[in-house]
C-alpha positions as CSV (number, residue, x, y, z in Angstrom):
1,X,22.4,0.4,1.4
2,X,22.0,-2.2,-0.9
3,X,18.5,-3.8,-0.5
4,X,19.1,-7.4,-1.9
5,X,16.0,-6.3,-4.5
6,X,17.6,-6.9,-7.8
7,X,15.9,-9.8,-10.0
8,X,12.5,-9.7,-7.4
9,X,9.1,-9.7,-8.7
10,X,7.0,-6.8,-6.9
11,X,3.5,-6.5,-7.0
12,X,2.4,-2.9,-6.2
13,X,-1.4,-2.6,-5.8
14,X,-3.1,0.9,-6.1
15,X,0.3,2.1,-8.1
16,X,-1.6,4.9,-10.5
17,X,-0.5,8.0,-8.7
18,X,0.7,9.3,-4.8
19,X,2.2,6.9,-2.9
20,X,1.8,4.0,-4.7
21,X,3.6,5.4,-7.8
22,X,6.2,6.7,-5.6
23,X,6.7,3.0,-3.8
24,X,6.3,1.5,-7.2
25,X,9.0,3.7,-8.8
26,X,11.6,3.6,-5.7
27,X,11.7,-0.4,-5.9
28,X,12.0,-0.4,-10.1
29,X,15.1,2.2,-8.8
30,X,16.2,-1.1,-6.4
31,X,16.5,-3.2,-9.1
32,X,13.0,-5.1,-8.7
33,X,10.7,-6.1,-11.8
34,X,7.6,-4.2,-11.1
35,X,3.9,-5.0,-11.6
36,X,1.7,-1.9,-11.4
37,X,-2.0,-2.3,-10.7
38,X,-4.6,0.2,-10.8
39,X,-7.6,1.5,-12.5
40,X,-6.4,3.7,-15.0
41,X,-4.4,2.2,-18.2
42,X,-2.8,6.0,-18.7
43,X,-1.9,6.5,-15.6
44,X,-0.4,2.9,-15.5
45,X,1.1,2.9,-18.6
46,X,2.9,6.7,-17.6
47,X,4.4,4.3,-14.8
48,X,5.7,1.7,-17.1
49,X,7.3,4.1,-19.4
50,X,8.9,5.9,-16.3
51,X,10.5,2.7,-14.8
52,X,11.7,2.1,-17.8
53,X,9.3,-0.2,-19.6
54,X,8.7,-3.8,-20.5
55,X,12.9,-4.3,-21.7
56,X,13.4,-3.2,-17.7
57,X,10.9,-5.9,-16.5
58,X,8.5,-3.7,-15.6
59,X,4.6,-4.4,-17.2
60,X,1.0,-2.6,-15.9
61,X,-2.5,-4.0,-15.6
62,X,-5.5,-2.1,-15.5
63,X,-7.8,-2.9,-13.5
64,X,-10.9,-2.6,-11.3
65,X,-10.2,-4.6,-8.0
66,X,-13.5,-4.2,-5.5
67,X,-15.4,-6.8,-8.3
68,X,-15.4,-10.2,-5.7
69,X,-14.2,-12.0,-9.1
70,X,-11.3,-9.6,-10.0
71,X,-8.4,-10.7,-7.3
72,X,-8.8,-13.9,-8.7
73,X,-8.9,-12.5,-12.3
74,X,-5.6,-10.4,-11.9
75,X,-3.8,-13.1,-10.1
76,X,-4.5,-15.2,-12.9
77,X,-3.1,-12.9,-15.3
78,X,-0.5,-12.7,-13.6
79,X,0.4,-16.0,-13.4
80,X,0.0,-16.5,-17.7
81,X,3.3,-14.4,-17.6
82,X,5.0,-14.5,-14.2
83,X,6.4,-17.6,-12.4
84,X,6.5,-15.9,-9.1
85,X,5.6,-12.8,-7.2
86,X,8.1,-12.2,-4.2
87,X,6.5,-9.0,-2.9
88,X,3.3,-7.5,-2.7
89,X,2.6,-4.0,-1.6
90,X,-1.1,-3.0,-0.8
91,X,-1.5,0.6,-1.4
92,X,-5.2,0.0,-2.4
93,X,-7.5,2.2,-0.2
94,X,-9.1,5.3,0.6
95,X,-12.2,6.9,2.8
96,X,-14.9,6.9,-0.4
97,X,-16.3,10.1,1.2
98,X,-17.4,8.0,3.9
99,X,-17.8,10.1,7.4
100,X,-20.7,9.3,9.1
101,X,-20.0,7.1,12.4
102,X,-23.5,5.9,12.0
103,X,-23.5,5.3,8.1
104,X,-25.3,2.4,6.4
105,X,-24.2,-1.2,6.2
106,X,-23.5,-0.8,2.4
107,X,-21.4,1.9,3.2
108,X,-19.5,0.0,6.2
109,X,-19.1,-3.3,3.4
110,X,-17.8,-0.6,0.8
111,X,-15.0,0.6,3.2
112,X,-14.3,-3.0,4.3
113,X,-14.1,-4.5,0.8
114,X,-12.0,-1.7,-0.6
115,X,-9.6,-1.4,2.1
116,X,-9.1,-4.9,3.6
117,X,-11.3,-7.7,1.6
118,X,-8.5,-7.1,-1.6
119,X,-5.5,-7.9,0.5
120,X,-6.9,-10.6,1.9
121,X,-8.2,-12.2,-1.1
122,X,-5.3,-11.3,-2.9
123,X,-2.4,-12.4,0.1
124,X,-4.6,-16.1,-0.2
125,X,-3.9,-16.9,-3.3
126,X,-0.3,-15.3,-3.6
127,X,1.4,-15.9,-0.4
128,X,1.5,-19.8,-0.6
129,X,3.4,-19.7,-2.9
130,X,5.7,-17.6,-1.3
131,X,6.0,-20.2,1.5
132,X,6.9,-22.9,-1.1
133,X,9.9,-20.9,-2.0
134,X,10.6,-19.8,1.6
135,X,10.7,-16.2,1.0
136,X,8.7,-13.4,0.5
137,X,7.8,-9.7,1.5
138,X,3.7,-8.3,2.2
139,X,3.3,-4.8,2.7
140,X,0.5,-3.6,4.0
141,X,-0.5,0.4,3.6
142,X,-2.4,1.3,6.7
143,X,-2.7,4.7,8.0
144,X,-2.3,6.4,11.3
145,X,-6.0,6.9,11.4
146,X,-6.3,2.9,12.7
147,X,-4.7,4.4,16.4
148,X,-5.8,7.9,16.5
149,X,-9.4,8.7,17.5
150,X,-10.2,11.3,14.5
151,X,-11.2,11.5,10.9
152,X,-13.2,8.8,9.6
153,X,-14.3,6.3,12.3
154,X,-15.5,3.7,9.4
155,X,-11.6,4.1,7.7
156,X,-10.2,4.6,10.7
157,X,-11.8,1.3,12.0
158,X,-10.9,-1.0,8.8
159,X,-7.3,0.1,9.3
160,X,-7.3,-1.0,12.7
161,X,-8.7,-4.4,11.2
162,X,-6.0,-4.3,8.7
163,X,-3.4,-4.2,11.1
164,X,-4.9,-6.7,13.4
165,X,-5.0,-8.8,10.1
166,X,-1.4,-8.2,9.4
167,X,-0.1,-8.7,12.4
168,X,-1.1,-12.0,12.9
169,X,-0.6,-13.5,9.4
170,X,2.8,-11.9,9.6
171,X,3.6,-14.3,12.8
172,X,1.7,-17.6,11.4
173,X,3.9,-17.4,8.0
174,X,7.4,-16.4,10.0
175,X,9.0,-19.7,9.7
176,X,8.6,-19.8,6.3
177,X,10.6,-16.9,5.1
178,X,7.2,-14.9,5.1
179,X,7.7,-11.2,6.1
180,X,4.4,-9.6,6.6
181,X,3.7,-5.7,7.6
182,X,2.1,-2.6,8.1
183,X,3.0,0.8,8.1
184,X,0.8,3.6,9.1
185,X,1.4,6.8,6.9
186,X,0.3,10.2,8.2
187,X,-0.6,12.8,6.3
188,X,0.7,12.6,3.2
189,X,1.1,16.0,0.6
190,X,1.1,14.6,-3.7
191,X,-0.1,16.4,-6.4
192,X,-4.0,15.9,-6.6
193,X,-4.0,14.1,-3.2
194,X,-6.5,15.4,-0.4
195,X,-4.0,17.6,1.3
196,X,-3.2,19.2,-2.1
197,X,-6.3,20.0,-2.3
198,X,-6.9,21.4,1.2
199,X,-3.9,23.5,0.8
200,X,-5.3,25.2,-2.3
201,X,-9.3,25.5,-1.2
202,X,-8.8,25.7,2.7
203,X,-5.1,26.8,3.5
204,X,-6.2,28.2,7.0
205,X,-7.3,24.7,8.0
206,X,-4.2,23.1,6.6
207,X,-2.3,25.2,8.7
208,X,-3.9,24.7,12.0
209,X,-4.0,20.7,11.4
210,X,-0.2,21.1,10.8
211,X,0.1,23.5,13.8
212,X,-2.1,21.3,16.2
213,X,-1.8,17.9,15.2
214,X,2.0,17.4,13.6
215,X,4.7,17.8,15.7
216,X,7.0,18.2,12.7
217,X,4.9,20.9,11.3
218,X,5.1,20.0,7.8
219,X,3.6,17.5,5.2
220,X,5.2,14.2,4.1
221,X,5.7,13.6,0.7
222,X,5.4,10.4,-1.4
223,X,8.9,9.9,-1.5
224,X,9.6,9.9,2.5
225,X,7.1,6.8,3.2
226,X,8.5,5.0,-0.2
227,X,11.9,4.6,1.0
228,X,10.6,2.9,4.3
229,X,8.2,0.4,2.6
230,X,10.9,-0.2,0.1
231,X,13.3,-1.8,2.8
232,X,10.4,-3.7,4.1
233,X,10.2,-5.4,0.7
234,X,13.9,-6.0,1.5
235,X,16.6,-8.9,2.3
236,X,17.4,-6.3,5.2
237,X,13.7,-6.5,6.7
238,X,13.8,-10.2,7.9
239,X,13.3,-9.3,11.8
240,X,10.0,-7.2,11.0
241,X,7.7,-10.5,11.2
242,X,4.2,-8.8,11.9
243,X,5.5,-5.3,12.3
244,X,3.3,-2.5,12.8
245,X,5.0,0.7,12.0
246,X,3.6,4.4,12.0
247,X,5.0,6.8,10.0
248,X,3.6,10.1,10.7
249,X,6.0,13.0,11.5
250,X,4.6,12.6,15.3
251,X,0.8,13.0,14.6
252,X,-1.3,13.4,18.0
């Protein structure tokens, strides 16, 4: 299926290795011009040299998002070198350890800045544009965790915010060519990723997660969930206004 991707500018947030690698490299495969965003410059510059570097259209920055200052500070950058970004995928998140129902506000403000503050501030300075040229594509990385009652209440809880968030942006910026979304991932197996490492220091409890809470009784992998979030970057997701979309092999 051709995807209507060639020539588009994609931001990919949180694009150093897992998932977001895998989206980033499936829509530089679509024909997009890829920005890759993360922390490390060796792991982003990998990804640039895989998608087939800056004569592609494809560039990295490295950088450091939870700063308040830094969304601004990458957008700017940005913008010194690119006219427009049609799409923006947010793979940017994570648990940071955090467990404990009853954990500390700083903890709770941690969770919240890393896995829904960044989109925000990032969406409000990108998507108007967007609307101006009356098109664009947001894709939100939530998890299943935001609708099943296990794991990480304070992730799990953000998520749900997230999709709340998305959801309702996605339907305010509709008429204006504006696709907004969210897709809920389950558990996910890439090199170095949690259930890589569960696998290799707790097989017996990776086993009986996948017996009792996957009804497909495997792992995804990276490339399964990048496909999907690749056609909601597409011309051919123009009906998914607000979607909210698990992914997750038939987690219960």
């Amino acid at each position: 299926m051709e995807l209507g991707l060639r020539g588009r500018t994609a931001l990919v947030v949180g694009a150093s290795r897992g998932l977001g690698r895998e989206i980033a490299l499936t829509l530089a495969q679509e024909g997009a011009c890829v920005l890759a965003v993360a922390r490390s410059e060796t792991a982003i510059h990998s990804l640039v040299e895989q998608m087939g570097g800056d004569e592609k259209g494809h560039w990295g920055i490295a950088a450091d998002l939870l700063p308040d200052e830094a969304p601004g500070e990458l957008v700017a950058r940005i913008t010194e070198r690119c006219p427009a970004v049609d799409i923006i995928v947010h793979n940017l998140g994570g648990t940071l350890g955090i467990r404990d129902p009853f954990c500390a506000l700083p903890e709770w403000r941690a969770m919240w800045r890393l896995n829904f503050e960044i989109a925000v501030d990032l969406n409000r300075l990108l998507i108007p544009p967007m609307q101006l040229r009356r098109w664009g594509r947001v894709v939100h990385i939530s998890s299943i965790a935001a609708n099943l009652s296990r794991g990480s209440i304070p992730y799990g809880t953000v998520k749900a915010a997230l999709n709340a968030y998305a959801r309702n942006l996605g339907c305010t910026v509709a008429p204006d060519g504006v696709v907004v979304s969210s897709v809920m991932p389950g558990a996910i197996h890439d090199e170095g990723g949690h259930w890589d490492r569960m696998l290799k220091t707790q097989p017996e409890m990776a086993a009986r997660y996948l017996e009792q809470r996957m009804a497909i009784k495997r792992f995804a992998n990276p490339q399964e969930i990048a496909q999907f979030a690749a056609f909601l970057c597409s011309e051919r997701a123009s009906f998914f206004t607000g979607a909210l979309l698990p992914i997750d092999g038939g987690s219960y």
